[in-house]
N, CA, C and O of each residue as an XYZ file, in Angstrom:
312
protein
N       7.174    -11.938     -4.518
C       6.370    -10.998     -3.734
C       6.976    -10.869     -2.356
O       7.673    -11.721     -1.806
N       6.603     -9.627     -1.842
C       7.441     -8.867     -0.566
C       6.631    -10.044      0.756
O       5.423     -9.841      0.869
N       6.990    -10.749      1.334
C       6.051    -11.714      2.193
C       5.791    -10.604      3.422
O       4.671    -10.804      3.892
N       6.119    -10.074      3.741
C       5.605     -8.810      4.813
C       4.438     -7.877      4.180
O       3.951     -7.013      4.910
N       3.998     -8.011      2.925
C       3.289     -6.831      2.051
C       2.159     -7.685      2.183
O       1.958     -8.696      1.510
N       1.196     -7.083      3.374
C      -0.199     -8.364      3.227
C      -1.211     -7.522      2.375
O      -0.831     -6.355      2.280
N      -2.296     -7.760      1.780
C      -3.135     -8.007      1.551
C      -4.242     -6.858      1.968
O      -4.663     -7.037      3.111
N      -4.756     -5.818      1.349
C      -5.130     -4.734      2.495
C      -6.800     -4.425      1.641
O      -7.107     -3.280      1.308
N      -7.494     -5.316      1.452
C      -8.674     -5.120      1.342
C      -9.668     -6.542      1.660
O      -9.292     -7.679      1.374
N     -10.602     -6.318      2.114
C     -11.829     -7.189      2.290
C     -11.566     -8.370      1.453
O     -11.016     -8.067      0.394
N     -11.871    -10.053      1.664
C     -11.968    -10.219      2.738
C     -10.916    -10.426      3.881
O     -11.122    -10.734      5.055
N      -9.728    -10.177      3.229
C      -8.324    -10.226      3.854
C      -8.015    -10.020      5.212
O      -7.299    -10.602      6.027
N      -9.170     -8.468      5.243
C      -8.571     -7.755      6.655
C     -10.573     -7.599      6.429
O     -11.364     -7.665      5.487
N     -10.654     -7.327      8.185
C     -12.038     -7.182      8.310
C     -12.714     -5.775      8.116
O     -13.923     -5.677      7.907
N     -11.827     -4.632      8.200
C     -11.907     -3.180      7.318
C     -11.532     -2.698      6.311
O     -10.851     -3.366      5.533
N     -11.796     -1.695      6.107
C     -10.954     -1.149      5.095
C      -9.244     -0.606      5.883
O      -9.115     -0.372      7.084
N      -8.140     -0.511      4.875
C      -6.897     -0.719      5.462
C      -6.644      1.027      5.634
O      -7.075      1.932      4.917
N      -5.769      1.099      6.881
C      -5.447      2.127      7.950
C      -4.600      2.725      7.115
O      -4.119      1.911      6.326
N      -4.126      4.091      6.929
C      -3.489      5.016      6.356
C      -1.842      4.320      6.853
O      -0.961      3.978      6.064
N      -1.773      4.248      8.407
C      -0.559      3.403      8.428
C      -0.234      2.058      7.805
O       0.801      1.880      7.161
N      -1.173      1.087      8.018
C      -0.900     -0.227      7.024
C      -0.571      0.317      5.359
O       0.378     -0.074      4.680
N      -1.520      1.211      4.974
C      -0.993      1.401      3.047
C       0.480      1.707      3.134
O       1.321      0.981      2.604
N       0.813      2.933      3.900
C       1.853      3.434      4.198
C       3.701      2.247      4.132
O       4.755      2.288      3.498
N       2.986      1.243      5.376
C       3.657      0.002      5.642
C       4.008     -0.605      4.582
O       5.134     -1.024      4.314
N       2.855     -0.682      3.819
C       3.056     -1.946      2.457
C       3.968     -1.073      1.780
O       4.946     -1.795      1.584
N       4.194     -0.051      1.355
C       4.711      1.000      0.360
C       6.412      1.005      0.488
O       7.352      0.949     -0.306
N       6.281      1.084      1.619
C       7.720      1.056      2.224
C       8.381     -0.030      2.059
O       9.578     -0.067      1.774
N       7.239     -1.550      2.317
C       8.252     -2.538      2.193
C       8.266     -3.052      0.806
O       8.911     -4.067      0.542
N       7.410     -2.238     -0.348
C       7.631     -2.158     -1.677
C       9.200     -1.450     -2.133
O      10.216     -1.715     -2.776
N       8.688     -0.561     -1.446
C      10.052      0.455     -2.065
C      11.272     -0.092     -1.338
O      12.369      0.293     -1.744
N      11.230     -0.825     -0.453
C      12.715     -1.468      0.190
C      12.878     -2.484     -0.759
O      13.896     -2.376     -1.443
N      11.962     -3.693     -1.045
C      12.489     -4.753     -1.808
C      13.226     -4.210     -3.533
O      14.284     -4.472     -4.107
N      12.268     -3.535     -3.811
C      12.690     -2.581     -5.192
C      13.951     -2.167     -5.282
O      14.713     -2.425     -6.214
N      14.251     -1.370     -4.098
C      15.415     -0.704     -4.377
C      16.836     -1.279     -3.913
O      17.959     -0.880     -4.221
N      16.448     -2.338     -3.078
C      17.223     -3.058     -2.306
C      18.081     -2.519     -0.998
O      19.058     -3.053     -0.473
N      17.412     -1.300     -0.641
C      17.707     -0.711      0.660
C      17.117     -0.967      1.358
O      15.973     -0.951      0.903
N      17.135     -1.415      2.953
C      16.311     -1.174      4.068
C      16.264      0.320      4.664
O      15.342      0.730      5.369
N      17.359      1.057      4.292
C      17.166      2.290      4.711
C      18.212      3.219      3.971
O      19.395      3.029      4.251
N      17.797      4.507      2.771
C      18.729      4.827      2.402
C      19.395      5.782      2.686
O      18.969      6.552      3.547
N      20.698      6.035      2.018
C      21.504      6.555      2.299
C      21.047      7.791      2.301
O      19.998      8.067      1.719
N      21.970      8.958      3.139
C      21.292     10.295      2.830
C      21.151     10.996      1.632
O      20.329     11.910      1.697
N      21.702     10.843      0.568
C      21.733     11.416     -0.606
C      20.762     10.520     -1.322
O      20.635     10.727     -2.528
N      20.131      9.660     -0.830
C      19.245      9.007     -1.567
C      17.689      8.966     -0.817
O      16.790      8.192     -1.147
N      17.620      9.836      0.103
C      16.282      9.902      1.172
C      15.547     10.607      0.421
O      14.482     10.056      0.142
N      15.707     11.654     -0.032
C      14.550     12.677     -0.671
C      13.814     11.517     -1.566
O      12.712     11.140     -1.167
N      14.366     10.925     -2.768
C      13.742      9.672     -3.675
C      13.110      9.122     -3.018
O      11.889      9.260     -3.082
N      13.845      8.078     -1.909
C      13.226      6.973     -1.717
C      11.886      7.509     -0.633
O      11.175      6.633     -0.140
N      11.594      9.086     -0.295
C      10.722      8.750      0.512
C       9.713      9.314     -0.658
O       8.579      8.852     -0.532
N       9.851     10.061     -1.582
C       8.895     10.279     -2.773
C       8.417      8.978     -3.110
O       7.218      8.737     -2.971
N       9.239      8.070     -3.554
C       8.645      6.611     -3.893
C       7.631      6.271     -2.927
O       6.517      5.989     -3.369
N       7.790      6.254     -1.925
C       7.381      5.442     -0.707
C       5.812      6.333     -0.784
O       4.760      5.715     -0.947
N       5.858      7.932     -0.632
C       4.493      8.763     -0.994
C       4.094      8.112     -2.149
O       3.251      7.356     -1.667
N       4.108      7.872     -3.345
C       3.761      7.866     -4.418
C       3.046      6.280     -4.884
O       1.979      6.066     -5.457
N       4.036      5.366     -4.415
C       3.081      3.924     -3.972
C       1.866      4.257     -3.273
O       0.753      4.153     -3.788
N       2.140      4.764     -1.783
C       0.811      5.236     -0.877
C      -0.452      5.530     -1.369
O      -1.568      5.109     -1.063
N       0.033      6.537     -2.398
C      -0.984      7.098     -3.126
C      -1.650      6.471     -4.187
O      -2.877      6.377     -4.236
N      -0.810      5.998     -5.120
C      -1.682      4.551     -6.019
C      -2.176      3.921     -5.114
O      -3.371      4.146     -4.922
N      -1.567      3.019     -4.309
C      -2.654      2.085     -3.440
C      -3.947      2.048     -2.879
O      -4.886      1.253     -2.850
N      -3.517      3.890     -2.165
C      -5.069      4.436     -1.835
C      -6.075      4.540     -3.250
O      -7.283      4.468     -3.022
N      -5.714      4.679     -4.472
C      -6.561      4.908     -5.489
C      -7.159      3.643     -5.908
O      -8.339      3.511     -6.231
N      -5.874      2.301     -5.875
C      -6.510      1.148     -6.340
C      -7.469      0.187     -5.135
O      -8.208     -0.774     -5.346
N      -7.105      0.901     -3.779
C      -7.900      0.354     -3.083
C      -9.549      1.018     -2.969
O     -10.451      0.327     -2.497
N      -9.822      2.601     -3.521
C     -11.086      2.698     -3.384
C     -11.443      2.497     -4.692
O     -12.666      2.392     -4.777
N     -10.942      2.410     -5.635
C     -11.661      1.952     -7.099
C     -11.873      0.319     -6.951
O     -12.614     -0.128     -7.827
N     -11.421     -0.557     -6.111
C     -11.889     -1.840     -6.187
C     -13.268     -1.688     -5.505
O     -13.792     -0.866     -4.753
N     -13.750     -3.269     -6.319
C     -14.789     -3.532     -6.093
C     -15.079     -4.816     -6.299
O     -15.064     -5.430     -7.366
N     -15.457     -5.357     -4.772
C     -15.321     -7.138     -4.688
C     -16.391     -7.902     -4.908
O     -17.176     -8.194     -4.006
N     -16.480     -8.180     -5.768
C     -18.042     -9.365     -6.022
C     -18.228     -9.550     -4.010
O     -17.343     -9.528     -3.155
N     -20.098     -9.761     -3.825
C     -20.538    -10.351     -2.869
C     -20.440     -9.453     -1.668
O     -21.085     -9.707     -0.651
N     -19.461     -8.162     -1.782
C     -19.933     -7.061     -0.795
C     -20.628     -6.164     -0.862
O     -20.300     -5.086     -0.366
N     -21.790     -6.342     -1.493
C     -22.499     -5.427     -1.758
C     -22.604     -4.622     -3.072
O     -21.635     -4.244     -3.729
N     -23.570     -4.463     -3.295
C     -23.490     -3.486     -4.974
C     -23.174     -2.269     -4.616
O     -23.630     -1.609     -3.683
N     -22.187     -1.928     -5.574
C     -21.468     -0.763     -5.363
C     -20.896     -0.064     -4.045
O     -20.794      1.110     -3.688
N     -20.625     -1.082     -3.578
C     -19.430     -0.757     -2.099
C     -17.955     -0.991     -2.163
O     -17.423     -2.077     -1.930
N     -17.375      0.037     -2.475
C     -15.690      0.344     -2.158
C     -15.482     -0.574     -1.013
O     -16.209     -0.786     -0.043
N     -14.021     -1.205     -1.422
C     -13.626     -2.115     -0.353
C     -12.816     -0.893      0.921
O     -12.756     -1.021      2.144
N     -12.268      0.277      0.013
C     -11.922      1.113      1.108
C     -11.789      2.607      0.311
O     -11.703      2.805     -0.901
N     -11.803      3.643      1.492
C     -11.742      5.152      1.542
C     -11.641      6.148      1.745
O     -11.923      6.984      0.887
């Protein structure tokens, strides 16, 4: 696991996680994955689709969770 990729729902963080933090984690998904820190130009269009496309699962798996003990039927985020 990416040790920079924290943890972005309740009780982890005391909100729900910032459009920049999902963003953050995505990136340092798609860097360890691909093994670029930054790619090349013929390879930017991909790697920033990847980088959208994590974002976007994350945002989905972060408002479909749902954490025992916060409440009945409260999204950890949205």
């Amino acid at each position: 696991m990416c040790r920079s990729i924290k943890t972005l729902r309740p009780p982890a963080i005391p909100e729900k996680a910032t459009e920049e933090e999902i963003r953050a984690a995505a990136l340092q998904y798609v860097r360890k994955v691909s093994g670029f820190r930054a790619p090349a130009a013929h390879n930017q269009e991909v790697f920033d689709a990847a980088v959208d496309a994590i974002a976007e699962a994350t945002r989905d798996l972060l408002e479909g969770l749902h954490v025992r003990g916060a409440g009945a039927g409260v999204a950890v985020a949205g």
